[in-house]
N, C-alpha and C positions, 0 to 999 in steps of 0.2 A: 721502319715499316714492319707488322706485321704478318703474318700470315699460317693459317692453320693446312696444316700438308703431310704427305707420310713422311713415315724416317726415310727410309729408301730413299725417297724425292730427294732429301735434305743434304745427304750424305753426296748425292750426285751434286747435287750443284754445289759443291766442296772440293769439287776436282783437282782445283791446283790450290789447295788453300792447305792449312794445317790444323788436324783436328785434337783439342785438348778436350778431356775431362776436370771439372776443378768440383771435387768432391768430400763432403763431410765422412773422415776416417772411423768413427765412431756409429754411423748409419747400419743397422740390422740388417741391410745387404752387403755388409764385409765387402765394399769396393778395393778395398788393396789384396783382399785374399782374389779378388776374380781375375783382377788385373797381372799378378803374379803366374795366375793358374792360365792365364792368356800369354804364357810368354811374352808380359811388356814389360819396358825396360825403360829406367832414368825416373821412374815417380821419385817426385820430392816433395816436402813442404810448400806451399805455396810461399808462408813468409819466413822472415829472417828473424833471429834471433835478435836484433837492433825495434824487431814489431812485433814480436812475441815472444814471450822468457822460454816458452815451450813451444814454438814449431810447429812439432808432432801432433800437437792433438789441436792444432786448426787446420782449415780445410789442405788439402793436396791437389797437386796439379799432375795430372798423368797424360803424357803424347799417348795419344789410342794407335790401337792397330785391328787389323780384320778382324780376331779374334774377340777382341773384349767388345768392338763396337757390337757384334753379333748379340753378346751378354747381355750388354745394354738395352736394346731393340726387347728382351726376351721378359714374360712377369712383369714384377715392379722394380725391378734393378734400377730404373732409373731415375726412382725415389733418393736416390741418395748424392745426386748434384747434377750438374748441367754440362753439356757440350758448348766447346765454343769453335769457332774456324777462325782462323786467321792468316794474313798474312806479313804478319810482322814479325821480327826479329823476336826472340823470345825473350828475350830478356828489357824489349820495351813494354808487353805481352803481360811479361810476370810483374811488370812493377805497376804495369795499372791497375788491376784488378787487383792485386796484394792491394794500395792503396784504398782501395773499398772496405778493405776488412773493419777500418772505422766511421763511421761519421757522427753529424752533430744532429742531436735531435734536441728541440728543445732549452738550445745554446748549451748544451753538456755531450762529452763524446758517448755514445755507445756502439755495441757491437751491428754491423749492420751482415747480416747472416743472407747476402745476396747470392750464395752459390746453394740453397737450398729452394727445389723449383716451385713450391707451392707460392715462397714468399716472394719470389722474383718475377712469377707469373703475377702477382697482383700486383703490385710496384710499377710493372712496367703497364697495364691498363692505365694508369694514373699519372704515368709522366707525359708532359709535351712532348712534341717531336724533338726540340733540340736539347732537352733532359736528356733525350734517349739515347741523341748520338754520344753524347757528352758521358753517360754511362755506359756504354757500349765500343765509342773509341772507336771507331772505323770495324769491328767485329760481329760475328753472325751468331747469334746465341741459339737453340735448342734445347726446350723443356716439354717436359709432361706434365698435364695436369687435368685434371678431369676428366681421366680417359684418352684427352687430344693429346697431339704434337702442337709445339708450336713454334714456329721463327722466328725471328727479329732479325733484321741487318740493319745495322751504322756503316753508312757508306761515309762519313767523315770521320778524321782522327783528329781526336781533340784532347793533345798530350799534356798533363797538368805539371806545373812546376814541381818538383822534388821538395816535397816538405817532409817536417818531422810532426806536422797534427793533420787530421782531417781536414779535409775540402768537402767529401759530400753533402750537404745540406739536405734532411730530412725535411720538406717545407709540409705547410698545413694541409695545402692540396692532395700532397703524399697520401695523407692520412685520412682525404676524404670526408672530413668530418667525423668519421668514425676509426679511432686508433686502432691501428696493427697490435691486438692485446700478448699476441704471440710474440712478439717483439719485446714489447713491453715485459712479458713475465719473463722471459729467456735474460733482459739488459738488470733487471731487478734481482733477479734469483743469483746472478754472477755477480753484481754490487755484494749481495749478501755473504755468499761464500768470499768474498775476499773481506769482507767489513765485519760481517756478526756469523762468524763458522762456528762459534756455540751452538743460535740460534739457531741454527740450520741442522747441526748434528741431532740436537733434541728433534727439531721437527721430522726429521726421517725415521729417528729410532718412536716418535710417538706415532706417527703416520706415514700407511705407506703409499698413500694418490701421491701422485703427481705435483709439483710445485707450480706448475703452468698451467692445471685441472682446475686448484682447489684456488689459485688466485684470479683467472679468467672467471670465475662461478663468483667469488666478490665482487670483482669488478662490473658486472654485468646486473648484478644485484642492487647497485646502489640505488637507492630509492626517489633522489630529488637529483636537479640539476647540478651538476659539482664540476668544478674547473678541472681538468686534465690531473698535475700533479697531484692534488687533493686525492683523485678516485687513485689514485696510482697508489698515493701512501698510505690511505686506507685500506685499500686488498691487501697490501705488503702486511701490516700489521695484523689484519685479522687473519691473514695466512697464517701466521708465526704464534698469534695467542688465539684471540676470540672477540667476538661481537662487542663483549663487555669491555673489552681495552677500549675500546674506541670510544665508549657511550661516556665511559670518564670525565667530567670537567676537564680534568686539568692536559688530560690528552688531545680531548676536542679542540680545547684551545692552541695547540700548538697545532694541531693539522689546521685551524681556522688558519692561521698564521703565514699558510704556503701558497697562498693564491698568486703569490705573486714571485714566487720563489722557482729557478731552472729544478731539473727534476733531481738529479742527483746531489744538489746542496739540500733540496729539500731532505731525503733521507737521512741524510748526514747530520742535518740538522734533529729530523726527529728522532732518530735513535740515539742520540746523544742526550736529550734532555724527558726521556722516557723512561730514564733507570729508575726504579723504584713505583709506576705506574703500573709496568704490565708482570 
């Protein structure tokens, strides 16, 4: 269930619940400097080194207290992740929501950046009711966005077996018709840096937009009807060279080639067979 209400409101009907932050570290509202400066205490990573080689630098899970939730409520402080209430153990708590850090889109894992409120505000417009509990777990979520507050509670707990891959399924509905490009450049641009950190180095020292600016402005550009992966791997490319890479025969052809290809074999596939094209 939704519902658009103040913070205040929210915070009170949390009474005997538990209030966490789970926030992106790296956010221009320095959330772990406020949190500090609020006298809080026990922030950690949200995941574990067995889910991430670095920890540190995915999102954090902070127990609030008067002090910081104040912070919170205050400007845009709250641009940089989401409240949740709970009342479960923490460490059932930490492992569901750690478990989101992946899912499957498009039968390949990517990053699914659900403790950031813009993307979780649209996400959750898009899911069923019983998506919602299922991603929500019996818990009460709080975001901003568009100026509003906004609630959700999962009155059912819907505890997933302990795997070592993803469970959440990205489905088509998710996307609306129209794909999360945001998503998309954020899962493309981290392929990169881990796949072609050449290519990447050049493109910042030649340019300095944004990687999620100048690929969402490809993407949106495409001129005719083109299958998901296709529009994907052509932004990727004309992000990194230019128009002409693409116009190529012999490039064309192997982007022809992805129609029918998951999104990340596709890259894998075309930067590998593109040396000497671009």
């Amino acid at each position: 269930m939704e519902e658009t209400l103040h913070f205040h409101q929210w915070i009170k009907q949390q009474e005997h619940r538990t209030i966490y932050a789970i926030v992106d570290p790296y956010s221009e509202e320095c959330p772990l400097n406020a949190f500090y400066d609020c006298d809080g205490l026990d922030a950690a990573p949200l995941l574990t080194l067995e889910q991430l080689t670095n920890p540190e630098d995915g999102p954090w899970l902070l127990p609030t207290n008067e002090h910081f939730l104040l912070w919170w409520e205050q400007n845009t402080h709250s641009h940089c992740g989401i409240l949740i209430s709970t009342d479960q153990p923490v460490q059932t708590f930490r492992r569901h929501f750690a478990s989101l850090y992946q899912a499957i889109l498009l039968g390949e894992m990517v990053f699914l950046p659900f403790y950031r409120p813009e993307y979780l505000f649209s996400l959750l417009l898009k899911l069923h009711p019983d998506e919602r509990d299922t991603l929500l777990s019996g818990n009460s979520v709080l975001l901003r966005s568009n100026e509003c507050w906004h609630g959700y509670i999962s009155n059912a707990l819907t505890l997933q077996q302990e795997k070592n891959t993803p469970w959440w399924r990205i489905k088509e509905h998710h996307l609306d018709n129209n794909p999360n490009v945001p998503l998309l450049a954020h899962n493309v641009e981290s392929w990169l840096w881990q796949y072609q950190p050449n290519l990447m180095i050049k493109l910042l020292e030649d340019s300095p937009a944004s990687f999620s600016d100048v690929f969402s402005n490809h993407f949106y550009t495409t001129s005719k009807p083109t299958p998901l992966t296709e529009k994907v791997v052509t932004a990727a490319l004309k992000t990194l060279f230019n128009n002409a890479v693409t116009q190529q025969p012999e490039v064309q052809h192997i982007i022809d080639s992805l129609k029918d290809e998951e999104l990340l074999f596709a890259l894998r596939k075309t930067f590998n067979q593109i040396q000497g094209y671009a």
